[in-house]
C-alpha positions in Angstrom: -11.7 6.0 49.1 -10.8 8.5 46.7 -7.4 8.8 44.6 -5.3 11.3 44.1 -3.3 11.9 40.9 0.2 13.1 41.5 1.6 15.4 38.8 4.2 13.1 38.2 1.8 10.4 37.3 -0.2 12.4 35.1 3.7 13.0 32.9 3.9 9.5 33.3 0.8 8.3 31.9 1.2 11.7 29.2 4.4 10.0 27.9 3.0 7.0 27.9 0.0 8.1 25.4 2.7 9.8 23.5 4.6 7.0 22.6 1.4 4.9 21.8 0.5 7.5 19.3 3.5 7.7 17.8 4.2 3.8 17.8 0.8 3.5 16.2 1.1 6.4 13.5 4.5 4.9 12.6 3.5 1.4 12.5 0.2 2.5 10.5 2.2 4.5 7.7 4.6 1.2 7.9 1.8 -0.6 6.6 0.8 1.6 4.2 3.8 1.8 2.7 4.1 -2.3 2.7 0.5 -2.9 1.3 1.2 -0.6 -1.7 4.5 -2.7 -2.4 2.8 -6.1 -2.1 0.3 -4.8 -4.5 2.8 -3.6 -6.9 5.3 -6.6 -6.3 1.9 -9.0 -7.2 1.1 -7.7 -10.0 4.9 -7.3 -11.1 5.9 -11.0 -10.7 2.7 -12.7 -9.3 5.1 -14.3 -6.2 6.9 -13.2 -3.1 6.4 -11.0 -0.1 8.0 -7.2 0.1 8.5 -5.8 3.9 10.2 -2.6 4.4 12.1 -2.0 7.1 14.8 0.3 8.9 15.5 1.5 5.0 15.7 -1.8 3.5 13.3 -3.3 1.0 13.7 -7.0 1.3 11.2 -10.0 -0.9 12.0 -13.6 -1.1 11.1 -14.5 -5.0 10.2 -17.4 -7.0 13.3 -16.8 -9.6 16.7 -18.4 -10.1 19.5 -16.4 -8.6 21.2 -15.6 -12.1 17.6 -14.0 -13.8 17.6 -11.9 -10.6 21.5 -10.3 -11.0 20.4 -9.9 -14.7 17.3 -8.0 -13.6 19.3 -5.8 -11.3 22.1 -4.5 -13.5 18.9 -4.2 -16.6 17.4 -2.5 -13.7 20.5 -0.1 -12.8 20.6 0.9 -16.0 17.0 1.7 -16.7 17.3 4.0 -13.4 20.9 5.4 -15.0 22.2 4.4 -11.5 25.8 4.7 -11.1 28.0 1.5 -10.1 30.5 1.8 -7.7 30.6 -1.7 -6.2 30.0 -5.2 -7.2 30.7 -8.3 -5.9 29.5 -11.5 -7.1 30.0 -15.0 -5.7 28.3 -18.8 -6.2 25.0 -18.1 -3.7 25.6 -14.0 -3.2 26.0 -11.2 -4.9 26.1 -7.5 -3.8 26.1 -3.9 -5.7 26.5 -0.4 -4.3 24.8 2.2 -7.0 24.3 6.3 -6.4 22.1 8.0 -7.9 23.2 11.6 -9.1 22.4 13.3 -5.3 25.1 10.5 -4.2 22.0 8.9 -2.4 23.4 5.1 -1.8 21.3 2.1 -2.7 23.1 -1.3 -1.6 21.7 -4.2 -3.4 21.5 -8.0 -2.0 20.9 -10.8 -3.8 21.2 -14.3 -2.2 20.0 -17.4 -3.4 18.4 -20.1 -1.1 17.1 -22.5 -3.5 17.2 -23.2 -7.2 14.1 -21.3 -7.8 13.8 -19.0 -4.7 16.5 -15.8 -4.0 16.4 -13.0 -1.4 16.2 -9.7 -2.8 17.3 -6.7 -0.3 17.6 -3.1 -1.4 18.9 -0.7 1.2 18.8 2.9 1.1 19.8 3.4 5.0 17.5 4.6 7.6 16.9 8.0 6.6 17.3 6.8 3.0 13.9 8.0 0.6 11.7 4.9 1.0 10.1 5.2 -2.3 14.1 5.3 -3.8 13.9 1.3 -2.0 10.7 0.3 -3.3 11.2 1.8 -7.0 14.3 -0.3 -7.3 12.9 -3.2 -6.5 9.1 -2.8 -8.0 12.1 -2.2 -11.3 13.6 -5.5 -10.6 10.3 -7.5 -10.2 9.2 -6.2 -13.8 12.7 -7.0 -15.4 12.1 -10.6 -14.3 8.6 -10.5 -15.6 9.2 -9.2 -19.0 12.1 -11.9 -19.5 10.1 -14.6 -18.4 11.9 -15.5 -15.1 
């Protein structure tokens, strides 16, 4: 018994292969862009995982909450990033920098135990991915070059 294709099936499956490709070439830079930062976060501070995702740069790290606020602001000012928000509490502490394009970069820092805090830099979805990872990379060699 022989098939026959209908035109509407051949868009369908078309669409289909579309969306595979692009899935897969999205995914695939993804994880070209997250192996480089778990190389440079390694050698950086020898700990922690980076993901990027959605324009955020997150890594849990193996440093007490207060050497990584200390790192941050050392690391806003190596960048000459511009403050215009900061708010710190006991376990959470949040910035808001621009650089001189006004490009945003929010910056979370939350600690979970006495030696492990959440680090997530956000420069928004269509936010320059290496801005995310620079700031951070920053961060991880602050930490290392004061001991933390």
């Amino acid at each position: 018994m022989r098939r026959r294709i209908t035109i509407t099936a051949l868009r369908n499956a078309l669409t289909l292969a579309v969306l595979c490709i692009l899935l897969a070439s999205t995914y695939g830079c993804s994880a070209c862009v997250l192996g480089s930062a778990v190389t440079v976060g390694a050698g950086a501070a020898e700990a922690g995982v980076t993901r990027f995702e959605l324009g955020k740069v997150t890594r849990f790290e193996i440093a007490r909450y207060e050497d990584v606020i200390e790192a941050s602001r050392l690391t806003a000012e190596d960048l000459s990033l511009d403050l215009k928000e900061e708010t710190i509490e006991t376990n959470r502490a949040s910035f808001r920098y621009h650089d001189d394009k006004n490009q945003k970069i929010d910056l979370l820092i939350e600690r979970r135990t006495e030696t492990i805090t959440y680090i997530e830099v956000d420069v928004g979805i269509f936010g320059p991915k290496g801005l995310g990872l620079l700031v951070l990379n920053q961060i991880l060699v602050e930490l290392t070059g004061h001991g933390a």
